[in-house]
C-alpha positions in Angstrom: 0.0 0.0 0.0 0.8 3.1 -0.1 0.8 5.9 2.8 1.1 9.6 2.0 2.8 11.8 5.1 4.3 15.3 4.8 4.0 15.6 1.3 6.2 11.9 0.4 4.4 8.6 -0.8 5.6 5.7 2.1 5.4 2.1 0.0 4.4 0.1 3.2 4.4 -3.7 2.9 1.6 -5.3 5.7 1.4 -8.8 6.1 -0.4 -11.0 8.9 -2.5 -9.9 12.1 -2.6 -10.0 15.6 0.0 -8.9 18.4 3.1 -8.1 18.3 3.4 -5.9 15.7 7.0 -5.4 13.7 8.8 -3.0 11.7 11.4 -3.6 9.8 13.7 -1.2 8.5 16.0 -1.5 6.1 19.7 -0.5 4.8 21.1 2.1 2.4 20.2 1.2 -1.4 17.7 -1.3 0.1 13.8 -1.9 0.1 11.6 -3.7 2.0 11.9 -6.7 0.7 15.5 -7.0 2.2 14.0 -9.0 5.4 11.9 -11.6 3.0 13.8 -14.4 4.5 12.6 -13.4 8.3 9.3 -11.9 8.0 7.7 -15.1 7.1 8.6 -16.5 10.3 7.5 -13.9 12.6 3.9 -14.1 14.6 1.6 -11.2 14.4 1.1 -8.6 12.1 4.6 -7.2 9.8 5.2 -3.9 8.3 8.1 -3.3 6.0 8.9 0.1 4.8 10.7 1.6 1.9 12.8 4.5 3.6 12.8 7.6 1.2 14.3 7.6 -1.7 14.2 3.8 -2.1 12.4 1.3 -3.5 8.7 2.2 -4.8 8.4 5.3 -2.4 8.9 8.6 -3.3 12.6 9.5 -4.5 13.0 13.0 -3.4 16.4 15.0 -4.6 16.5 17.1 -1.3 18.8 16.6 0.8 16.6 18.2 3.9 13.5 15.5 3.5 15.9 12.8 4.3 16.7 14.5 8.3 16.7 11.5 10.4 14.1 13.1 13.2 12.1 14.2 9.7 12.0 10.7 8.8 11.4 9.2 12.3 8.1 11.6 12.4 6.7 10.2 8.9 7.2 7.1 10.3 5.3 8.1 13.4 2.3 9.5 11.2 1.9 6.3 9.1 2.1 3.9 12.6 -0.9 6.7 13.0 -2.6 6.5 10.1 -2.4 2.8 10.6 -3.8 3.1 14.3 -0.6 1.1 15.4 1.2 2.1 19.3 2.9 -0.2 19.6 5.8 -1.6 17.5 9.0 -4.0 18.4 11.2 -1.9 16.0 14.1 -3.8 13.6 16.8 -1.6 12.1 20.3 -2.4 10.0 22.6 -0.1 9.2 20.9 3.3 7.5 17.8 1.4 9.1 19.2 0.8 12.3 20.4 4.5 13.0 16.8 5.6 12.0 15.4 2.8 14.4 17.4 4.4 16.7 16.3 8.0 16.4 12.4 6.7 16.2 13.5 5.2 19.8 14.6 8.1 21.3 11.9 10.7 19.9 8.8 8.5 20.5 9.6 6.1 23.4 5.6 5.1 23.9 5.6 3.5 20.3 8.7 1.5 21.2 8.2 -2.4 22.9 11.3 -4.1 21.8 14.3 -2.4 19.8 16.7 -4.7 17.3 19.6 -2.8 16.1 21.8 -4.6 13.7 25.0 -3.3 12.6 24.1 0.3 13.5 25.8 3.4 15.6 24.8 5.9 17.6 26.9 8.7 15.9 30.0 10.2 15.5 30.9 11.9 18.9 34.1 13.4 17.7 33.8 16.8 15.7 36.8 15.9 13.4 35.8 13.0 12.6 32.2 13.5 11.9 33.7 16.5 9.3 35.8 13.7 7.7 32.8 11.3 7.2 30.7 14.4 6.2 33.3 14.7 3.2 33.2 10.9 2.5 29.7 11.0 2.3 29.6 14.1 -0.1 31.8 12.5 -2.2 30.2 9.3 -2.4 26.9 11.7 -3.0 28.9 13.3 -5.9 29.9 10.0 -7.5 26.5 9.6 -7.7 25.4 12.4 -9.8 28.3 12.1 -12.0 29.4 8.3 -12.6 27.6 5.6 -14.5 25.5 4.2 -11.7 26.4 0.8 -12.9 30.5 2.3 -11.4 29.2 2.8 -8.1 27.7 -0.1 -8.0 30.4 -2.3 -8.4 32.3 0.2 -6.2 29.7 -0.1 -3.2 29.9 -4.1 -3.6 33.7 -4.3 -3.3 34.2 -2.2 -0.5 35.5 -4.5 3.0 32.5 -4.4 4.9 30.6 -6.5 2.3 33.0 -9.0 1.4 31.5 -11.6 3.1 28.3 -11.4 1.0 30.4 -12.6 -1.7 29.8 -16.3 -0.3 26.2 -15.7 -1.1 24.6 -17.8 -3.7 24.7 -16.3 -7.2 20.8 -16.2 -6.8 20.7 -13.9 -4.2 23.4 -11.9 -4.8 22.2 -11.1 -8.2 19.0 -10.1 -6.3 20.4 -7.9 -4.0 22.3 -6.3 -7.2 19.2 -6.1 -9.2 17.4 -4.1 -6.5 20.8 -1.6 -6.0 20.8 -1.4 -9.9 17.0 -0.2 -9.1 17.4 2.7 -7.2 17.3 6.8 -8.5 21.0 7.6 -7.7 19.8 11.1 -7.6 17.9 10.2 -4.6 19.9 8.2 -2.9 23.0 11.1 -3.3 20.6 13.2 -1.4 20.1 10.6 1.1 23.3 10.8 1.8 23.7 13.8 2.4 20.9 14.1 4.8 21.3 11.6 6.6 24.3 9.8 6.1 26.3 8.9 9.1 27.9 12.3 9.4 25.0 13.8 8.9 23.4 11.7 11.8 23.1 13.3 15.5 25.3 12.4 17.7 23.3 10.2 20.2 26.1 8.5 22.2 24.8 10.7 25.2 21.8 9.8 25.1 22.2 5.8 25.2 21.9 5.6 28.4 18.0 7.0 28.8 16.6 4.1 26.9 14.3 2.3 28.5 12.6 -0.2 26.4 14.3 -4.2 25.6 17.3 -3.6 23.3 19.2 -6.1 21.5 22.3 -5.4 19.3 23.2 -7.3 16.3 26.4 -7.8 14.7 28.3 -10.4 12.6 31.0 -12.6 13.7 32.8 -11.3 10.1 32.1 -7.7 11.1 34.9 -6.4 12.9 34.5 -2.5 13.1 30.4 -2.6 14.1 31.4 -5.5 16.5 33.6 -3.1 18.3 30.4 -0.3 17.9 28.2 -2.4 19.5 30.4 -3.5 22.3 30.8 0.3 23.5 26.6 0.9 22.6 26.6 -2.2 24.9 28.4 -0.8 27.9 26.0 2.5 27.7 22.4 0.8 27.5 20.6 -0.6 30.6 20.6 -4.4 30.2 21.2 -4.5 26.6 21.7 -7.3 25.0 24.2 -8.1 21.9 24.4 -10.9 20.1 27.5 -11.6 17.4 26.0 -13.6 14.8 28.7 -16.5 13.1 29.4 -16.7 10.2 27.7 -13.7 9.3 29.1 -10.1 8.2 27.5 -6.5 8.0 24.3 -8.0 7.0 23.4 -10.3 9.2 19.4 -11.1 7.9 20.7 -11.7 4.3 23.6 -13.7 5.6 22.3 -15.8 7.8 18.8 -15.4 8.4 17.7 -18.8 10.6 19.9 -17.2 13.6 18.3 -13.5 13.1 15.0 -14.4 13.1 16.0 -16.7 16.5 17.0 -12.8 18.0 13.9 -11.4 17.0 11.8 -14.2 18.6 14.0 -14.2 21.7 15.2 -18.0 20.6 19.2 -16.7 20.6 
């Protein structure tokens, strides 16, 4: 279906009924059908979302619609328009920082919060201005390579070298869907809400209230050690290093995330 809030079409996937209810949010150049291999095994009702600027919902060039407490209040108006309160919340990555965000700005729609292979910021001014760069450069690549470049680029880069053990099937999926995307848009995305772009929320860790569980992949060294210092700074967190499994942990091995999400792991 489709959900219009603050002026942007929201493609919003629904499937089953009942209690709990899930959202699933997914990672940069992604869509909601990134968690296909989970979803089906969850009880109660599932909403997948694509994020703006992916997928089928609406691919806006502005840099500003893509502000991560923006985006956390459209999600807020379509759990609204749904007459949904209550949500155990699933974020990776891009996903996971927005998860995050959503956590922190509206507590009361929180139950249960899954963050896999997400941050909580760059506290460090000189190095948020040196990702800040990275990301504008990546956001200029964009605009002005064949997409096709970046692509390849984005798929070689260290943190997804494990998804090269992927069979060819789903690797030529998860291709097919990058191939997909408005580059346009996504340059804006990152821009607005890259991770330099993202507030610093490493302060603020320590006020969350709500079950929190932290993903990460045995093969993922650098979010391992992100999540072991979120870890320290939540009350009774919980993290959970996934083997065999690298920065995308659902796609990667998606028996033992879906054993996380039901408690099972």
């Amino acid at each position: 279906m489709k959900i219009k809030v603050n002026g942007q079409q929201y493609l919003v996937e629904q499937k089953g009924s009942g209690q709990p209810t899930w959202l699933l949010l997914h990672g940069f150049m992604g869509s909601h059908a990134d968690f296909g291999q989970v979803t089906a095994g969850l009880t109660g009702q599932v909403l997948t979302v694509d994020l703006l600027g992916h997928g089928q919902t609406t691919a806006s060039h502005d840099p500003w619609d893509y502000d991560l407490a923006q985006q956390a209040a459209d999600l807020a108006a379509i759990l609204a328009q749904l007459e949904i309160t209550h949500v155990n919340l699933v974020g990776y990555s891009m996903g996971g920082r927005l998860a995050l965000g959503f956590a922190l700005g509206y507590p009361e729609l929180v139950g249960k919060l899954f963050l896999e292979s997400s941050t909580a910021g760059i506290a460090d001014d000189h190095q948020r201005r040196q990702r800040v760069e990275k990301d504008e450069l990546q956001a200029r690549q964009l605009e002005r390579e064949l997409f096709t470049k970046f692509i390849a680029h984005w798929e070689n880069l260290p943190l997804f070298a494990s998804q090269r053990q992927l069979p060819e099937e789903q690797q030529a999926a998860i291709r097919t869907q990058r191939l997909a995307q408005d580059p346009l848009a996504l340059a804006a995305s990152l821009r607005g809400m890259g991770t330099g772009a993202m507030p610093n929320f490493w302060d603020r860790l320590g006020g969350l209230t709500c079950p929190i569980t932290l993903i990460a992949g045995e093969l993922d060294q650098k979010f391992q050690r992100i999540t072991a210092k979120m870890a320290e700074l939540i009350p009774d967190a919980k993290r959970v290093v996934v083997t065999g499994a690298g920065h995308n942990v659902h796609q990667e091995q998606p028996a033992a995330y879906l054993r996380i999400l039901k408690g099972e792991q």
